[in-house]
C-alpha positions in Angstrom: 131.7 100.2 83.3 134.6 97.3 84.0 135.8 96.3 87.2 139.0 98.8 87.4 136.3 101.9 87.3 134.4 100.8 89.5 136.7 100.4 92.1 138.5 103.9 91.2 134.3 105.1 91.8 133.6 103.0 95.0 137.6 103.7 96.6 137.1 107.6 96.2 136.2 108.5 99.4 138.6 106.6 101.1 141.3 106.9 98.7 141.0 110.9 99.8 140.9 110.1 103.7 144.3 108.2 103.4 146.1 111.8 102.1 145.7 112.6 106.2 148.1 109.7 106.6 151.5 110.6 107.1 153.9 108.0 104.8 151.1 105.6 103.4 151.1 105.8 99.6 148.1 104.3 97.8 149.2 100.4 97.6 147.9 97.4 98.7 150.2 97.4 102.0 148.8 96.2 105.1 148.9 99.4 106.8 147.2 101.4 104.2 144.6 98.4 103.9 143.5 98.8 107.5 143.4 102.6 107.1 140.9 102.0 104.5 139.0 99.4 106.4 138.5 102.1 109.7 137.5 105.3 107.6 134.9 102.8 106.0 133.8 101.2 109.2 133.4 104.9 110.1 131.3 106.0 107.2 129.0 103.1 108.0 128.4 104.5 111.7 128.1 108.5 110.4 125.8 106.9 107.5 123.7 104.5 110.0 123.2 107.3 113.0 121.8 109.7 110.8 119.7 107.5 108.7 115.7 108.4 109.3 113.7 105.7 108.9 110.6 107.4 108.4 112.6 110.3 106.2 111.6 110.3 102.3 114.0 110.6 99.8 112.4 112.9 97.1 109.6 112.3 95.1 109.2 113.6 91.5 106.5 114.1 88.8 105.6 111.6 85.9 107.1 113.8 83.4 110.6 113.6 85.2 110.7 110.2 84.8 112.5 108.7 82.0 110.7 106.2 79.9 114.4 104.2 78.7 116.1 103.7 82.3 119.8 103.1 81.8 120.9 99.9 81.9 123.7 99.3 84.6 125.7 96.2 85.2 129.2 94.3 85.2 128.4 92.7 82.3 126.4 93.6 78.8 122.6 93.4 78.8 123.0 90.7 76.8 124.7 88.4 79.5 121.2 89.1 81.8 119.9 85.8 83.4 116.5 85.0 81.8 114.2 84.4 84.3 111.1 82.6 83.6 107.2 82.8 85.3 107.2 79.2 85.2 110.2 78.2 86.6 111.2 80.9 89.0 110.7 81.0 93.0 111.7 83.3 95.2 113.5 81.4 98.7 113.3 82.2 102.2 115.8 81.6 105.0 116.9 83.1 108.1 114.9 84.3 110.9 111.6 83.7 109.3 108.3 82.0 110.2 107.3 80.8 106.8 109.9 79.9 104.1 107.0 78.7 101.4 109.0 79.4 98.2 106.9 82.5 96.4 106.1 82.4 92.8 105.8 84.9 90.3 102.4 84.9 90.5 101.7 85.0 93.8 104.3 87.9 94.3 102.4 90.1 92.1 99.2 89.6 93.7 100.3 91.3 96.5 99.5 94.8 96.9 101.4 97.5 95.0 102.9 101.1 95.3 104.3 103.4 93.2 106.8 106.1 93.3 109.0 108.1 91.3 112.4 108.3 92.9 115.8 109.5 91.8 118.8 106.7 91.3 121.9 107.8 92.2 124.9 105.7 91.2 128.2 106.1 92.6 129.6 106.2 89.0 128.7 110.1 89.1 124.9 109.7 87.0 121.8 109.7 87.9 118.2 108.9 86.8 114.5 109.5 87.8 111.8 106.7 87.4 108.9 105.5 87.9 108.5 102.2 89.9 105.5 99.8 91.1 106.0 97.6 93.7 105.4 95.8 97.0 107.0 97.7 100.3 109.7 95.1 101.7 108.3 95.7 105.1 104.7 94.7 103.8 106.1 91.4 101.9 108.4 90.8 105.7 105.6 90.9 107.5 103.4 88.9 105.5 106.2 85.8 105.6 106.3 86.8 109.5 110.3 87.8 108.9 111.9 88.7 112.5 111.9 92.6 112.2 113.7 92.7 115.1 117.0 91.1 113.4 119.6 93.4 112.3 119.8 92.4 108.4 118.0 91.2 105.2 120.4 89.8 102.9 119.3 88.7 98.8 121.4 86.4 96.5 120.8 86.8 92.6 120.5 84.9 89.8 123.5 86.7 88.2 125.9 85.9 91.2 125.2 89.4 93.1 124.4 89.4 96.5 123.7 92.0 99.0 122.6 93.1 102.2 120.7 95.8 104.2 120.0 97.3 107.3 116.1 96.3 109.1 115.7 99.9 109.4 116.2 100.3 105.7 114.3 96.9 105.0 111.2 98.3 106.7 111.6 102.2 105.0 107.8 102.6 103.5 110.0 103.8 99.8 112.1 100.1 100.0 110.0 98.8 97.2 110.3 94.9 96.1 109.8 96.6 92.3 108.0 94.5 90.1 107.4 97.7 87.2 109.4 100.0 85.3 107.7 102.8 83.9 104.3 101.1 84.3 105.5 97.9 82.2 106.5 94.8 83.6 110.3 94.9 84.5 112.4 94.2 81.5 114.5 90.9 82.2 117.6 93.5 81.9 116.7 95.7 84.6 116.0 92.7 86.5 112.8 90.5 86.3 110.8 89.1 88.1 111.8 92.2 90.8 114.8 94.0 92.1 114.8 96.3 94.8 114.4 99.7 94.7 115.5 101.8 97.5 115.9 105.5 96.9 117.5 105.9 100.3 120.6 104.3 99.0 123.2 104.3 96.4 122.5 101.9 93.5 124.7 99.5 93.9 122.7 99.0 97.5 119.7 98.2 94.5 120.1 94.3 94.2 118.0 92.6 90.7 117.1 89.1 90.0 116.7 88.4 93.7 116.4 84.7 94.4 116.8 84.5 98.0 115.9 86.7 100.7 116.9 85.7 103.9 117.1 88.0 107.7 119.9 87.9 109.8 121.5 89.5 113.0 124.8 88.7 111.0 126.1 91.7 108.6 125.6 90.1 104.8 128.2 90.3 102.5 127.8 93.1 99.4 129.1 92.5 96.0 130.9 95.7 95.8 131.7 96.0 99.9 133.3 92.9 99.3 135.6 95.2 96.1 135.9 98.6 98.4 132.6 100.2 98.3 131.6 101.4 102.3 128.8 98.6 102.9 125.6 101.5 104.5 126.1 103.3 101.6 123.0 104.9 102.4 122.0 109.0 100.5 
């Protein structure tokens, strides 16, 4: 999907909220601006107070789980960053003890999980599959990450960059997601790891994470930053 469409996707529910104002047209005028910028503040608050943190998304069989997981992205598959074992290492910053640089190898050694969890996308599909992984909160604890900060933000190889709540960072299904479908995770979909969190929309989903860091300041979101309400949580 191009840019346009995904802004006509990530405005929708906003775009709707602004037929309650009396005289706004949709435009890029100030006052409709800030209109969207309230009813999205205010989705983040609805979205964040009735987050669970111990609440599982749903869980599905093997056989519900596709074995050829759509490819989604701004650009063609073609355009993915190729990541190598050799050369790549995962950075720490923030409000963290130790900010050793991980390689691949030593982030597969840790221990793994899997689950089969639905994708949602906020372009209107969805897709169930099957991913192995480390728990976030197991790999932040390990690197003695401040859990009592707010945020854990990634920046990608492919420019991306997002940001999530600690509550969602620490959700036992928040899945540093090193398999697809019991295969290493195709350099498309994201390899060495992207994250995996069934709580949230997929755009919430960051691949070819480079950097983690944890914050008490709100990151930044690559689609937040283009319309899309920044919680975004399901």
């Amino acid at each position: 999907m191009d840019l346009e469409r995904r802004r006509l996707f990530g405005g929708g529910l906003s775009l709707g909220a602004l037929t309650m104002l009396t005289g706004c047209d949709i435009s890029d005028h100030d006052s409709v601006q800030r209109a969207l910028a309230l009813v999205s503040r205010f989705n983040d608050r609805v979205q964040a107070a009735i987050f669970g943190p111990n609440k599982l998304a749903p869980t599905f069989s093997e056989a519900e789980a596709v074995k050829d997981f759509r490819y989604n992205a701004w650009y063609g598959p073609e355009k993915s960053p190729v990541l190598t074992s050799a050369d790549y290492r995962l950075m720490l910053a923030g409000q963290i003890k130790d900010k050793t640089p991980w390689t691949v190898e030593k982030l597969y050694s840790l221990p793994q999980v899997t689950q089969i969890t639905r994708h949602v996308c906020v372009e209107g599909w969805n897709m169930i599959g099957k991913w192995t992984g480390t728990p976030l909160g197991v790999f932040l604890n390990q690197i003695g990450a401040d859990t009592t900060a707010k945020y854990v933000g990634f920046e990608c190889a492919d420019g991306y960059y997002e940001g999530i709540d600690m509550a969602t960072a620490m959700h036992p299904q928040t899945l540093m997601a090193f398999k697809l479908s019991d295969n290493i995770l195709p350099t498309r979909h994201g390899y060495p790891f992207k994250l995996r969190i069934p709580t949230k929309l997929g755009f919430k989903n960051p691949k070819f994470v480079t950097t983690i860091y944890v914050t008490n300041q709100q990151p930044k979101g690559f689609w937040t930053d283009r319309g899309y309400n920044w919680f975004s949580g399901i």
